[in-house]
Every structure is written in structure tokens, then in C-alpha cells.
Residue frames as a rotation matrix with the C-alpha (Angstrom) as fourth column:
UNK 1
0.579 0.815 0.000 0.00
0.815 -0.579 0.000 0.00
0.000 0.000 -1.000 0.00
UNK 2
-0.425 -0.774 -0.470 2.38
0.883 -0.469 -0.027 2.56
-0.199 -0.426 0.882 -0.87
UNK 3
0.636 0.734 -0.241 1.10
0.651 -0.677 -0.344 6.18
-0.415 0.062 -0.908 -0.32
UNK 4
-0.053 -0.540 0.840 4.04
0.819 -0.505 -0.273 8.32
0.572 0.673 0.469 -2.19
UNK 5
0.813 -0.234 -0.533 5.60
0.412 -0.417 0.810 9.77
-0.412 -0.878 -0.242 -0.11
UNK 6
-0.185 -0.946 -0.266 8.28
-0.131 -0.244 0.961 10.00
-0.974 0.213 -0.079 -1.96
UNK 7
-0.241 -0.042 -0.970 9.46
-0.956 -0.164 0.245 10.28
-0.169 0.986 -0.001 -5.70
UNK 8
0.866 0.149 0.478 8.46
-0.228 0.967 0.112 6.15
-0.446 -0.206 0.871 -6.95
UNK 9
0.777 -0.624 -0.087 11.78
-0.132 -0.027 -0.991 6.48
0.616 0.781 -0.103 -8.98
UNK 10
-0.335 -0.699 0.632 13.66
-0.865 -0.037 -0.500 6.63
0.373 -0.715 -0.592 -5.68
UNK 11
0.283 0.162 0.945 11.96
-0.910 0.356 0.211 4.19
-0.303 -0.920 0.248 -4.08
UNK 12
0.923 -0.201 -0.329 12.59
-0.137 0.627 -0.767 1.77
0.360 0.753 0.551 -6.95
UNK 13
0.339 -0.910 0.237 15.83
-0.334 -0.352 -0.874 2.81
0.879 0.217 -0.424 -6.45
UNK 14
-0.245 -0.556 0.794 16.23
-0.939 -0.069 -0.338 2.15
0.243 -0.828 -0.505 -2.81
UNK 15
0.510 0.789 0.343 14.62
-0.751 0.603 -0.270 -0.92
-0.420 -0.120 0.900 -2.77
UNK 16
0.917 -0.368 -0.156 16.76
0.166 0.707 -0.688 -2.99
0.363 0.604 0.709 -5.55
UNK 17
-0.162 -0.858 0.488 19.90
-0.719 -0.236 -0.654 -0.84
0.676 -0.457 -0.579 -3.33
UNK 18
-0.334 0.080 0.939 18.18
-0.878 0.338 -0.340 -3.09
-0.344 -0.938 -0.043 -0.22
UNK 19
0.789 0.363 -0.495 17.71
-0.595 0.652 -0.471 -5.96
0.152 0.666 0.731 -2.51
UNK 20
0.405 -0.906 -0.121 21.71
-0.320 -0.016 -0.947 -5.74
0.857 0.422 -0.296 -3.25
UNK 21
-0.553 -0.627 0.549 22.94
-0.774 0.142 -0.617 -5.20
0.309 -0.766 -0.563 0.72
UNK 22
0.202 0.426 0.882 20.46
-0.840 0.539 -0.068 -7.85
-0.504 -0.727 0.466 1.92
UNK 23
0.823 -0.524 -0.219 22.98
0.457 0.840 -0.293 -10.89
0.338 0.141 0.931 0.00
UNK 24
0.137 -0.734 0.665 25.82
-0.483 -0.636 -0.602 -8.90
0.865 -0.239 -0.442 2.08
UNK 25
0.592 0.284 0.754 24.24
-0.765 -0.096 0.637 -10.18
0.253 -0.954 0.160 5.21
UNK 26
-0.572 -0.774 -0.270 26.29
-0.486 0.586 -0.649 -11.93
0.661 -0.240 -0.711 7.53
UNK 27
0.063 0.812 0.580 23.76
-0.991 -0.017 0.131 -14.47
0.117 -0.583 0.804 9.38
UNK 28
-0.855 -0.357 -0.375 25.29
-0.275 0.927 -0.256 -18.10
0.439 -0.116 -0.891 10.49
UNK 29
-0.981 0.186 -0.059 22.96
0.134 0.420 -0.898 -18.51
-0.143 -0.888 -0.437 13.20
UNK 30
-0.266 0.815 -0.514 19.79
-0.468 -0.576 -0.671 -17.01
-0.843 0.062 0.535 12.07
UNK 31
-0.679 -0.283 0.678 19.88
0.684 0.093 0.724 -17.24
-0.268 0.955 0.130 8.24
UNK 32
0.626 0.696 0.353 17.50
0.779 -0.532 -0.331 -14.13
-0.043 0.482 -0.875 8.08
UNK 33
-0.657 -0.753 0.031 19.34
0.701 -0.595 0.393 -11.70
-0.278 0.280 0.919 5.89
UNK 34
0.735 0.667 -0.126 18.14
0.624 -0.737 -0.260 -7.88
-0.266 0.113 -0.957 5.66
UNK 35
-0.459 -0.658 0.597 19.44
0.882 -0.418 0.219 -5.48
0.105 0.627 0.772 3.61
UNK 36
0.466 0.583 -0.666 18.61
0.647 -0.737 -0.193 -1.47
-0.604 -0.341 -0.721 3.91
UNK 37
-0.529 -0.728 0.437 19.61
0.836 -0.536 0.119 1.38
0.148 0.428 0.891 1.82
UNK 38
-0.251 -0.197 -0.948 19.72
0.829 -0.549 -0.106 4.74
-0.499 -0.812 0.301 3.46
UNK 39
0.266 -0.068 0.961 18.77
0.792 -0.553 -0.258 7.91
0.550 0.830 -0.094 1.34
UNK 40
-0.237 -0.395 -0.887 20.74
0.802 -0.596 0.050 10.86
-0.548 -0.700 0.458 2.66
UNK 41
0.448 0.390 -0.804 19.19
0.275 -0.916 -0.291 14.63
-0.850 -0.091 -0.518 1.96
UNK 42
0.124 -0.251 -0.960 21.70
-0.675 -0.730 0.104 15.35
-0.727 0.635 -0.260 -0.40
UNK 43
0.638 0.157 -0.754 20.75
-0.756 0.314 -0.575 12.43
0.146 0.937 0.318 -2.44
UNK 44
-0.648 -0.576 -0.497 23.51
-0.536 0.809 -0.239 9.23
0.540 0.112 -0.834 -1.58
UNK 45
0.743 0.669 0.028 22.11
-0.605 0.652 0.458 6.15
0.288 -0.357 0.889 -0.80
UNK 46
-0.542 -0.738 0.402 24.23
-0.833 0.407 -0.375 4.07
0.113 -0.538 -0.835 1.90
UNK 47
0.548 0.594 -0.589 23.40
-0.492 0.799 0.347 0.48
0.676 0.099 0.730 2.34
UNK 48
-0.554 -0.346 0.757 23.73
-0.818 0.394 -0.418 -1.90
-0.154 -0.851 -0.502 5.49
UNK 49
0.130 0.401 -0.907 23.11
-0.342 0.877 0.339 -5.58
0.931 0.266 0.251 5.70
UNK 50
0.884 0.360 0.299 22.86
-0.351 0.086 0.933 -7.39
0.310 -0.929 0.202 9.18
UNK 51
-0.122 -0.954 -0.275 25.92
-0.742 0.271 -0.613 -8.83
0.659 0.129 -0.741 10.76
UNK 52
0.849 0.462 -0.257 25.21
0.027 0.446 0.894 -11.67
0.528 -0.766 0.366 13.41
UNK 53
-0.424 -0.905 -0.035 27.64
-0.677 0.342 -0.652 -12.89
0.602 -0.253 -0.758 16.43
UNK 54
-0.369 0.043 -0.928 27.72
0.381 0.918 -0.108 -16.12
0.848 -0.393 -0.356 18.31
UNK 55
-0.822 0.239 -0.517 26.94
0.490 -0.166 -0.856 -13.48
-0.290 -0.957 0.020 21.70
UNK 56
0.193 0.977 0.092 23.80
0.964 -0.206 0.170 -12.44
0.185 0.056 -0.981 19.91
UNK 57
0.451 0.461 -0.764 24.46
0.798 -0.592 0.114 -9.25
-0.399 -0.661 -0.635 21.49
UNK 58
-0.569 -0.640 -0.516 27.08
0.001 -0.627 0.779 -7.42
-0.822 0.443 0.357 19.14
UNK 59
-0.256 0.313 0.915 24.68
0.960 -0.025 0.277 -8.37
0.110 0.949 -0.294 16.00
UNK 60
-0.714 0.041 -0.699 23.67
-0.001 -0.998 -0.057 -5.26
-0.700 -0.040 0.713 14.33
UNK 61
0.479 0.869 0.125 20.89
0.398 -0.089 -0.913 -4.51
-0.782 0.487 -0.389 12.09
UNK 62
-0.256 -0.209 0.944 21.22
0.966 -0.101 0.240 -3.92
0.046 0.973 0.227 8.59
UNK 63
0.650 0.538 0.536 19.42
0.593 -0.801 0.085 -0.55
0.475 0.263 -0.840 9.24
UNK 64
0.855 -0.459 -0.240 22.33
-0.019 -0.491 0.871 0.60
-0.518 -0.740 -0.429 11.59
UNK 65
0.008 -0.879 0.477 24.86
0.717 0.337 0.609 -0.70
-0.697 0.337 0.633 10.09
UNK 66
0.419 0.325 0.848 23.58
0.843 -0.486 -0.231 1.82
0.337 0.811 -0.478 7.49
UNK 67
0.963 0.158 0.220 23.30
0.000 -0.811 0.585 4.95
0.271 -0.563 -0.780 9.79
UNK 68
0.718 -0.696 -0.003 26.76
0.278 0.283 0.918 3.99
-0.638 -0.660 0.397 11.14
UNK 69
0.150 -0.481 0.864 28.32
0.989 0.060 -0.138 4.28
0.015 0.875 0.484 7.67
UNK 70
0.245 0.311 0.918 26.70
0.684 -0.727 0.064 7.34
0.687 0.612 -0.390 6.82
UNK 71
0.997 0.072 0.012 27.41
0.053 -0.827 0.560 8.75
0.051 -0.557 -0.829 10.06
UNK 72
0.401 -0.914 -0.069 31.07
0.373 0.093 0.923 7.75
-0.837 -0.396 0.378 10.29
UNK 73
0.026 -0.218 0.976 31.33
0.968 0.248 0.030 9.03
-0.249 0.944 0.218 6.71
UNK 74
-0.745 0.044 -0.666 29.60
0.392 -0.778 -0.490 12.51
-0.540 -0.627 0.562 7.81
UNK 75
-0.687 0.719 0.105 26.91
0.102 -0.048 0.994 12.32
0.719 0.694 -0.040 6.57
UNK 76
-0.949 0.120 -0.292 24.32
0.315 0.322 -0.893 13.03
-0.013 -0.939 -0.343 9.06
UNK 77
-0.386 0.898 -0.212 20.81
-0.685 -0.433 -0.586 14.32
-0.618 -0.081 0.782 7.57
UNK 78
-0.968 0.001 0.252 18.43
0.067 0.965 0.254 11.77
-0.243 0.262 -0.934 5.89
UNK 79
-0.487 0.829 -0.274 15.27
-0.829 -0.339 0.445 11.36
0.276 0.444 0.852 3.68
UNK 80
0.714 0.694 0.091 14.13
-0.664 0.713 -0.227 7.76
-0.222 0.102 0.970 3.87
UNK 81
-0.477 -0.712 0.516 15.27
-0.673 0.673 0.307 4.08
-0.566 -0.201 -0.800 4.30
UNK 82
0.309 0.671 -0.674 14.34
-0.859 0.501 0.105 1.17
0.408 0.546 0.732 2.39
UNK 83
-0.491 -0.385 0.781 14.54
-0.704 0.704 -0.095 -2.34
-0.513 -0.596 -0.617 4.74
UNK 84
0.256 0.671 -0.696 13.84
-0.910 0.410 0.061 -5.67
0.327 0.618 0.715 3.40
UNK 85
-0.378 -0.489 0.786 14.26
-0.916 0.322 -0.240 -9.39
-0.136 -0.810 -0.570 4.77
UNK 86
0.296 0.459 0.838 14.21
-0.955 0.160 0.250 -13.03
-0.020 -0.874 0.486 5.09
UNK 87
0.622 -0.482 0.617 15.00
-0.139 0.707 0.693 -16.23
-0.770 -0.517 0.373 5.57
UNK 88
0.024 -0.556 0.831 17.99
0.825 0.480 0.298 -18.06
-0.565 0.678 0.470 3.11
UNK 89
-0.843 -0.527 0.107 17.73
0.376 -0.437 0.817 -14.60
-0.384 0.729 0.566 1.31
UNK 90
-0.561 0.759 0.330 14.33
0.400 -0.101 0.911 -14.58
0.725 0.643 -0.247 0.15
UNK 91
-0.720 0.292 0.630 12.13
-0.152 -0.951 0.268 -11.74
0.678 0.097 0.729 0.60
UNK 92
-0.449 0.826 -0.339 9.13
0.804 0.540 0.249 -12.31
0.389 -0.161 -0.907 3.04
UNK 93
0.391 0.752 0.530 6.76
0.803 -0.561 0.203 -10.58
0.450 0.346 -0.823 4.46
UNK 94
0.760 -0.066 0.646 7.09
-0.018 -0.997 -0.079 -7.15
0.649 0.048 -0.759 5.72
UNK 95
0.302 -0.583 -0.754 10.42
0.951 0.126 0.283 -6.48
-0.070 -0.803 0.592 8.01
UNK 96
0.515 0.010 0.857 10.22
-0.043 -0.998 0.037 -2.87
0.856 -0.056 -0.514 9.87
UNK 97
-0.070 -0.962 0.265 12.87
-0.251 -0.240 -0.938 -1.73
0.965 -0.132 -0.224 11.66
UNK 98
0.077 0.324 -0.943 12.90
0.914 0.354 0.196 -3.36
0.397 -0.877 -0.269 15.21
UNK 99
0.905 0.416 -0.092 12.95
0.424 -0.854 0.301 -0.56
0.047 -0.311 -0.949 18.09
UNK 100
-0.046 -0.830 -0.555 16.57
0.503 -0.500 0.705 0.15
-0.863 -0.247 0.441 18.61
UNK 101
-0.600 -0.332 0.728 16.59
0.799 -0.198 0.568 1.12
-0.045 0.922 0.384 15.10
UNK 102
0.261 0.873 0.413 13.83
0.772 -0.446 0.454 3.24
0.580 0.200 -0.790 15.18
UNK 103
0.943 -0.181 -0.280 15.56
0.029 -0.791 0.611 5.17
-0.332 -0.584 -0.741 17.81
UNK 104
-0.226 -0.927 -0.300 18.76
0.505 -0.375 0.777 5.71
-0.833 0.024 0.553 16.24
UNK 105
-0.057 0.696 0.716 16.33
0.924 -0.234 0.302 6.86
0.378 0.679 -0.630 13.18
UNK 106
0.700 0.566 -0.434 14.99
0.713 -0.521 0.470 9.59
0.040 -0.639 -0.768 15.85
UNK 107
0.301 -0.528 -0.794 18.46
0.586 -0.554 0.591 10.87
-0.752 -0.643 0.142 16.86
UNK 108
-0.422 -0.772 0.475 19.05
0.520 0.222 0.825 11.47
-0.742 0.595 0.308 12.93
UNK 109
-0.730 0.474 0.492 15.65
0.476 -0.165 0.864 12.18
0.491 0.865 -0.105 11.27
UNK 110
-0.821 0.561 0.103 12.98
-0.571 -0.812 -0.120 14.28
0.016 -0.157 0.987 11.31
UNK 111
-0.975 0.023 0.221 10.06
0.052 0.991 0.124 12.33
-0.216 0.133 -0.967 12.24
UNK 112
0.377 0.889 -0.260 7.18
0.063 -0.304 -0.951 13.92
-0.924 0.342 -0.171 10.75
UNK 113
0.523 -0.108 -0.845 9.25
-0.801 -0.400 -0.445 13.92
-0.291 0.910 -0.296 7.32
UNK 114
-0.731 -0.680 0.063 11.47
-0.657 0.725 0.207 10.65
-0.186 0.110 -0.976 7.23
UNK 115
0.531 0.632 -0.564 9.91
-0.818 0.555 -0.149 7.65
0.219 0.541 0.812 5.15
UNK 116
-0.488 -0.470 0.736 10.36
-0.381 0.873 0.305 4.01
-0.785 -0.131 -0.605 5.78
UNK 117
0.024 0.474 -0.880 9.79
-0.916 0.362 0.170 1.74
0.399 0.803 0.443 3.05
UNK 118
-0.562 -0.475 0.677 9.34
-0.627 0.779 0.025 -1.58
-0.539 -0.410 -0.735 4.29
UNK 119
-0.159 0.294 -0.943 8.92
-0.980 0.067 0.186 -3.97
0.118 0.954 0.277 1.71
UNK 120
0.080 0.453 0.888 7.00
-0.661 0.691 -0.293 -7.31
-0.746 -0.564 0.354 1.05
UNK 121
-0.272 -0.132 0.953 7.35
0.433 0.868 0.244 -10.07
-0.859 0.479 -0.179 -1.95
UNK 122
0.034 0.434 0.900 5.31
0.969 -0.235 0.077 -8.29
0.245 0.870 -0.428 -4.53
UNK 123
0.428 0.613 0.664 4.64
0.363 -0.789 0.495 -4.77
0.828 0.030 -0.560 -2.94
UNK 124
-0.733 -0.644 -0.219 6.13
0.564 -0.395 -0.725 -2.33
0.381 -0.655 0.652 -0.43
UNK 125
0.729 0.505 -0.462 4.23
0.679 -0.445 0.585 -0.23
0.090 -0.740 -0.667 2.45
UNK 126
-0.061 -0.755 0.653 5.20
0.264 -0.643 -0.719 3.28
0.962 0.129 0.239 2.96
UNK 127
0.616 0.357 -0.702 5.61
0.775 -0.115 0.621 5.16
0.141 -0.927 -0.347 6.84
UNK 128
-0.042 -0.482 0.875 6.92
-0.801 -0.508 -0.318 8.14
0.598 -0.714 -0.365 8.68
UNK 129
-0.432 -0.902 -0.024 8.73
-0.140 0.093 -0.986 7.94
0.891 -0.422 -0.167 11.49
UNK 130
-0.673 0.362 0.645 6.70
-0.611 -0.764 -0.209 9.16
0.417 -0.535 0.735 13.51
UNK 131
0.376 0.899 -0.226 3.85
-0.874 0.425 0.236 6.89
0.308 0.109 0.945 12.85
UNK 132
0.714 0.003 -0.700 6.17
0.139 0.980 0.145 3.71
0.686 -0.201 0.699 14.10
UNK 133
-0.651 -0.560 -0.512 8.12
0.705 -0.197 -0.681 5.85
0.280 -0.805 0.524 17.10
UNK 134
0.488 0.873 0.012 4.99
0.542 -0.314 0.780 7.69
0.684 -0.375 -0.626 18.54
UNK 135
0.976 -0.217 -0.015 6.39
-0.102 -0.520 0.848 8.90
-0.192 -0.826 -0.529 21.64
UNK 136
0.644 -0.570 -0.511 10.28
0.713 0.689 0.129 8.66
0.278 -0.447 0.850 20.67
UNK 137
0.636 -0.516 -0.573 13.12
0.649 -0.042 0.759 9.72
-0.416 -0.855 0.308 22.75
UNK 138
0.108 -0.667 0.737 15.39
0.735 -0.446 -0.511 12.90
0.670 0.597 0.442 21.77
UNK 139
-0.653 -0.745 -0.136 17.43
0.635 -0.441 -0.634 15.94
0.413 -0.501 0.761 23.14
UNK 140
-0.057 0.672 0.738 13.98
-0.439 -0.681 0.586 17.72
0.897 -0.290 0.334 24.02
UNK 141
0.785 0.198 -0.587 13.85
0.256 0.759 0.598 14.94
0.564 -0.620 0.545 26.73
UNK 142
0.016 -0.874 -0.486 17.11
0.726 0.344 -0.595 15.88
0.687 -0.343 0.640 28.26
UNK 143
0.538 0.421 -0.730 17.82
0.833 -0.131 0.538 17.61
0.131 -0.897 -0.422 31.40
């Protein structure tokens, strides 16, 4: 159900970019591989695939792994992610950004203006931020 939000020429675009990074994924233990490509404000698209480890706890989303790039790159303002996923490689159904992601999203994007794409087998579903981090956390919140 995608409501254009964006240009569909981009999303096309980010999509087959999260197509690409999600055979990147590193996923012994799991075998669900996700793939994401970032669209930064001034037009680059960064891409992140998942990494696993054996302590579970160092894995990283494919959507960080993105953000991490782009941020370590300096890049640091953003339009919209495309995120896709699943098992052995193949697409299934919808895979939106768990919550940590969503809150490094927050610290980065505008969330009345930032688009997830989160895409299914045949068809993709569009979202603000907002609309899947309702109440989230940022520097207004600090003391």
C-alpha cells in the first residue's frame, strides 16, 4: 500500500539498493538476511546488511549498520530508508525496523518527514517515522 511519499523512482531505487545489501548479510545462526539502503538529503544512498555474532548481542541490524556508515562518513541528515528481509535470502513478508533502530532513526531524522519503506514479496508499504516511534526519545527529553 504505498502512499508516495516519496518520488516512486527513488523508491525503486532504494529498494533494488536493499535488494543488493540484503545478499551482504552476515547471518550463520539465524539465516535471516536484511538489507537497507539509506537515502541521505543530499541524495547518496548508503546500504547496510545485518551482521550476526555467536553473543547475539554485538549483532547489528542492517538498518544501523547503514546509519553507522553514513554517520562515520559525515553524513548526518536523511530522507528515507528502504529495509527488506528473510529467511535463506528470500524476501518475506514485511520487516520494519525493530525498536533500537527506530531510535537511532529519531536521533538522525525528522520524524514527521522521514519515510520508511518496508517492503513485502510483490509490494512495499510506505511510513513516517513518527507513525512507528509515537512517543520517541530525543534531546527535548534531556535535562
Amino acid at each position: 500500500m504505498a502512499r508516495n511519499l516519496i518520488d516512486s523512482k527513488i523508491v525503486d531505487q532504494l529498494i533494488a539498493e536493499a535488494k543488493v545489501a540484503m545478499t551482504k548479510a552476515y547471518v550463520p545462526y539465524s539465516g535471516y538476511t536484511v538489507g537497507a539502503a539509506l537515502l541521505a538529503k543530499e541524495g547518496t544512498i548508503i546500504t547496510g546488511c545485518n551482521i550476526e555474532n555467536a553473543a547475539y548481542s554485538p549483532t547489528c541490524c542492517a538498518e544501523r549498520v547503514a546509519f553507522f556508515k553514513a554517520v562515520s562518513s559525515g553524513i548526518k541528515e536523511f530522507t528515507a530508508i528502504a529495509v527488506c528481509g528473510g529467511k535463506g535470502g528470500v524476501i518475506a513478508d514485511a520487516f520494519p525496523p525493530c525498536g533500537v533502530c527506530r531510535q537511532v532513526m529519531q536521533e538522525f531524522c525528522d520524524p514527521e518527514k522521514f519515510v520508511i519503506i518496508v517492503i513485502k514479496p510483490d509490494t512495499y508499504d510506505e511510513f513516517l517515522l513518527k507513525e512507528l516511534l509515537p512517543y520517541g526519545f530525543d534531546n527535548s527529553h534531556m535535562c
